[in-house]
C-alpha positions as CSV (number, residue, x, y, z in Angstrom):
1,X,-2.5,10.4,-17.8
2,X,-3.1,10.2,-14.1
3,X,-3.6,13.6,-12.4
4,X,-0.4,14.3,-10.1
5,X,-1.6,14.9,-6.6
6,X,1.3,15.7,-3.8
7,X,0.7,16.2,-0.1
8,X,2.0,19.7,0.1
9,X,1.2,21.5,-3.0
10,X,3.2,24.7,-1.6
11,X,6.4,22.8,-1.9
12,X,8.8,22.6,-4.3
13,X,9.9,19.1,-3.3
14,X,9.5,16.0,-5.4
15,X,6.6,14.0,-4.6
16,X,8.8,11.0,-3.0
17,X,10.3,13.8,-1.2
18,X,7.2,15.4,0.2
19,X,5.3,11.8,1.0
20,X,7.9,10.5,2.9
21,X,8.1,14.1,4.8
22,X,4.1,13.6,5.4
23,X,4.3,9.9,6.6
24,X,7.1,10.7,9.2
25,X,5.4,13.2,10.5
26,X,2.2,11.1,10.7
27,X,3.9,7.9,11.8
28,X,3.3,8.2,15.7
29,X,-0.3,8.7,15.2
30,X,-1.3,6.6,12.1
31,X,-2.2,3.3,13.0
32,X,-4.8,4.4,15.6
33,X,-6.4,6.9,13.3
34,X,-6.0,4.5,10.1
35,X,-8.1,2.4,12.4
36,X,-10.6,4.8,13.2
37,X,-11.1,6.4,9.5
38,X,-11.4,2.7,8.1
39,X,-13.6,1.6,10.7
40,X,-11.7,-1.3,11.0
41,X,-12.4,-2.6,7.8
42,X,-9.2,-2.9,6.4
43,X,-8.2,-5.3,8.9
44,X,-10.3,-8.3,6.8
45,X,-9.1,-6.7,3.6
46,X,-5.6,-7.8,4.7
47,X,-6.4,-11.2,5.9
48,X,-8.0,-11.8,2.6
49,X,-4.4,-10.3,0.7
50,X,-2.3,-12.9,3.2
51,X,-5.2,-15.7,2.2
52,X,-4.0,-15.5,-1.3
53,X,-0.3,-14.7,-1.3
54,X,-0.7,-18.6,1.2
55,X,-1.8,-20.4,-1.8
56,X,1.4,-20.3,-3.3
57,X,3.3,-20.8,-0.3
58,X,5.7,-18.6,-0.3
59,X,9.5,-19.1,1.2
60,X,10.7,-14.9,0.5
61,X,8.0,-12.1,0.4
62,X,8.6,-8.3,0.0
63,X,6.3,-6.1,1.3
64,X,6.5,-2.5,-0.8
65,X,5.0,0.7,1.3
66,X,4.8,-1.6,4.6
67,X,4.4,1.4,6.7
68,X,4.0,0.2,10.0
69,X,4.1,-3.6,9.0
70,X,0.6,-4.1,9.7
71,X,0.3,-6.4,6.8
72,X,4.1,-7.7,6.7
73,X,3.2,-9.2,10.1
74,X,0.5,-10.7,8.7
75,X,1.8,-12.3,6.0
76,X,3.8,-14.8,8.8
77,X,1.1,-17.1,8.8
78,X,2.2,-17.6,4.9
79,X,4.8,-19.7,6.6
80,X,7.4,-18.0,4.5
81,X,10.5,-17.8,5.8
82,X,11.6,-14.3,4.9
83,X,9.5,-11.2,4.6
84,X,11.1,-8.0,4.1
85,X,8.7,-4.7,4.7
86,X,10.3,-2.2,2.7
87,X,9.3,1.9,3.3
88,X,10.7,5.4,2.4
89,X,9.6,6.6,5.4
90,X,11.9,6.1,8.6
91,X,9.6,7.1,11.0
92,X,7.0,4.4,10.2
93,X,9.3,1.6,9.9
94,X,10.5,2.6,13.6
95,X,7.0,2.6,14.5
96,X,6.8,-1.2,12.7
97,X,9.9,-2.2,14.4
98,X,8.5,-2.1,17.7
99,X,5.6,-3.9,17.1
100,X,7.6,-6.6,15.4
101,X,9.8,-6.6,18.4
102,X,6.8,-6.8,20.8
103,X,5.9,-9.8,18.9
104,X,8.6,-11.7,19.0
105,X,8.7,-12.1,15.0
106,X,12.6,-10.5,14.0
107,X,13.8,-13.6,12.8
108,X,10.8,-13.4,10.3
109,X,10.6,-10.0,9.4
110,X,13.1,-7.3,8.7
111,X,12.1,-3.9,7.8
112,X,14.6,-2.0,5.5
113,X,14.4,1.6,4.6
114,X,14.2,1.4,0.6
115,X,12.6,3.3,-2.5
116,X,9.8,1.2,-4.2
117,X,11.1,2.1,-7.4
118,X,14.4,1.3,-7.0
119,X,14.3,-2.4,-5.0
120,X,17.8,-3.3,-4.3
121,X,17.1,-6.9,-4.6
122,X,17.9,-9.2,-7.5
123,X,16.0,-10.5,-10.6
124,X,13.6,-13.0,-9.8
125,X,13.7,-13.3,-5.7
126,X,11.3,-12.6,-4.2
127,X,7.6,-15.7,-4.3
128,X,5.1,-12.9,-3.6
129,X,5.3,-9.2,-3.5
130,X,2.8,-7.2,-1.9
131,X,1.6,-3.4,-1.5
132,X,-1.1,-2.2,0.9
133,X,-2.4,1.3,-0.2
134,X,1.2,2.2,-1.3
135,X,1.3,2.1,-5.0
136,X,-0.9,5.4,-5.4
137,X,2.0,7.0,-3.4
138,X,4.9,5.9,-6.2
139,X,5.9,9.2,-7.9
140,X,6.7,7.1,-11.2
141,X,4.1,4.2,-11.0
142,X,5.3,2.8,-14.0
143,X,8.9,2.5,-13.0
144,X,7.8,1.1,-9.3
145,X,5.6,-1.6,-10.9
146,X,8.4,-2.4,-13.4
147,X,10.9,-2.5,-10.2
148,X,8.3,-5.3,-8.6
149,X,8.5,-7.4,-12.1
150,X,11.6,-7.6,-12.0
151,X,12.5,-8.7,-8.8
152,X,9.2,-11.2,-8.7
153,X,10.1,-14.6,-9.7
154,X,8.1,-16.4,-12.8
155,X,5.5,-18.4,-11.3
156,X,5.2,-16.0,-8.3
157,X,2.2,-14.0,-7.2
158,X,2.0,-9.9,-7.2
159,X,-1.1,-8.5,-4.7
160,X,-2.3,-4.7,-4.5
161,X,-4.6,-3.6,-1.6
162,X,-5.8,-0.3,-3.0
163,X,-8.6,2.3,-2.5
164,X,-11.0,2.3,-5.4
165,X,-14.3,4.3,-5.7
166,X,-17.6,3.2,-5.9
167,X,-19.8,2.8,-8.9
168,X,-23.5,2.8,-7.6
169,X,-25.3,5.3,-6.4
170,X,-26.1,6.1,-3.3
171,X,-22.6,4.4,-2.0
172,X,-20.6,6.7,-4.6
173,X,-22.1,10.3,-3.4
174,X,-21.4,8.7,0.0
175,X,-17.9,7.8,-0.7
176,X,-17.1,11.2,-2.0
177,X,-18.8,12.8,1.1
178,X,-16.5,10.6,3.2
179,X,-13.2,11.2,1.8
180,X,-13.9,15.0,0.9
181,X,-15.4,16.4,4.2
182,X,-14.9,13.8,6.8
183,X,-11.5,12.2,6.5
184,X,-9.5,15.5,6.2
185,X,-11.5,16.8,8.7
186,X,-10.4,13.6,11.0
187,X,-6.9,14.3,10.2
188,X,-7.1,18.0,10.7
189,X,-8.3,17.2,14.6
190,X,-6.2,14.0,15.7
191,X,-3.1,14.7,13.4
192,X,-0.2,17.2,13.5
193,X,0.4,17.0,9.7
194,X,-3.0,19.1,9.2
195,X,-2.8,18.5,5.3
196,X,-1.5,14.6,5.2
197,X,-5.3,13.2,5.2
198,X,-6.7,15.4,2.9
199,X,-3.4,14.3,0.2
200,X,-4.5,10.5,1.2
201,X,-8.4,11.0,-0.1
202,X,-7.0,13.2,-2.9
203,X,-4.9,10.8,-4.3
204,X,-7.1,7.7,-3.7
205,X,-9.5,10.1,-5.9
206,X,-7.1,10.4,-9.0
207,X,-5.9,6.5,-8.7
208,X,-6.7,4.4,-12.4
209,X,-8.9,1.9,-10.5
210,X,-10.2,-1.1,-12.0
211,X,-9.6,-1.8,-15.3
212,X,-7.7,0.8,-15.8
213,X,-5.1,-0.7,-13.6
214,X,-5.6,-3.8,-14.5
215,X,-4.5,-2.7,-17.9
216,X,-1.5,-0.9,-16.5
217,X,-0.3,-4.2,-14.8
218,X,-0.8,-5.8,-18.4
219,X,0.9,-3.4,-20.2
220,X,4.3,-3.4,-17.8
221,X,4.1,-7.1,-18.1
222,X,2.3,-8.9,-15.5
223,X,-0.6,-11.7,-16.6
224,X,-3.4,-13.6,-14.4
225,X,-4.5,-10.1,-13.8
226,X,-7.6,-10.4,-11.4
227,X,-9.4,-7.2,-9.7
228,X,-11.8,-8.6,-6.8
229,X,-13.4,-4.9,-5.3
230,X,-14.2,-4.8,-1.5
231,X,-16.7,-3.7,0.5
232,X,-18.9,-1.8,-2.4
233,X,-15.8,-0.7,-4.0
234,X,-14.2,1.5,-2.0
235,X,-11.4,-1.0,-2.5
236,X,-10.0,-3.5,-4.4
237,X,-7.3,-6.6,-4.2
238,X,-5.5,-7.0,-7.4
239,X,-3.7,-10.3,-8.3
240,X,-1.7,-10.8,-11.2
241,X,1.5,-13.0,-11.9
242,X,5.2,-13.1,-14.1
């Protein structure tokens, strides 16, 4: 069973409670400091997720954990027609809405403030349904993945963008080094939620990785399951299909 991990262990909130507390109070300062802790990286890990949700060519995409929208606004050169970036978190939709709005793209993209495990959409809607480093933050991951098969139509295409952990040596003792001592420290100096970065490396620690999630996608239903790990592991892209 995966290890519960919440961002403020102190609290007797729920977990969905507690991350959408952290990632409104992060949500002024995380895309600059998501840039700097990833080094950039995850940029080309998102063109590669929009590169495969544009072989099917999508017409309606949902986007679960958007966040900011980074990769909802992305995924308009699918040439689908609607995208919806859903988010728990207020704040960091606000902070996607304006970038959408700088960019001219609110015909394309609406943000909407939603749980990922309850998607108030019907059976069957949505072509492609994506999650960027979101589904690690699902208090019931069962339930949220279940949620995504059922509103995903037959035929359509299901990516994760996740953190994974490296196998080899030395890029595992590295990886560790990294997320343990210099992430939170990052987080403790730039951000105002001193404890938010140090729940993001903890729970990208506990996540099933691999083939362990690719055997959770089986077992909720999902088939084609692919797991393609980036950049030495320290993430992956999962594809599967309904």
């Amino acid at each position: 069973m995966q290890k519960k991990v919440t961002p403020y262990k102190d609290s007797n909130a729920s977990k969905k409670q507690q991350v959408t507390d952290m990632f409104d109070n992060i949500s002024g300062s995380y895309d600059e400091l998501n840039r700097v802790i990833s080094l950039g990286i995850d940029v080309k890990w998102r063109e590669k997720v929009v590169a495969l949700v544009s072989e099917i060519q999508p017409q309606k995409v949902l986007d679960v954990a958007t966040g900011t929208g980074d990769l909802a606004i992305n995924l308009v050169k699918t040439g689908a027609e609607e995208i919806i970036g859903l988010d728990i978190s207020n704040g960091m939709l606000e902070v996607g809405r304006k970038k959408i709005s700088e960019k001219s793209l609110d015909s394309k993209i609406t943000m909407v403030l939603g749980d990922g495990e309850h998607i108030d959409y019907p059976n069957d809607y949505f072509d492609a349904i994506t999650v960027s480093f979101g589904v690690r933050n699902f208090e019931n991951l069962n339930q949220g993945l279940s949620e995504i098969l059922r509103v995903l139509k037959p035929g359509g295409i299901f990516t994760v963008l996740e953190t994974s952990v490296p196998t080899k040596f030395p890029f595992k003792q590295g990886y560790h080094f990294y997320c343990n001592t210099i992430l939170p420290l990052v987080g403790k100096i730039f951000s105002k939620d001193k404890v938010a970065y140090s729940y993001l490396s903890k729970s990208a620690a506990v996540f099933p990785y691999g083939e362990k999630f690719n055997n959770i996608l089986r077992k909720i239903g999902f088939i084609n399951v692919v797991d393609r790990p980036q950049t030495l592991g320290v993430a992956t892209i999962y594809t599967s299909s309904k």
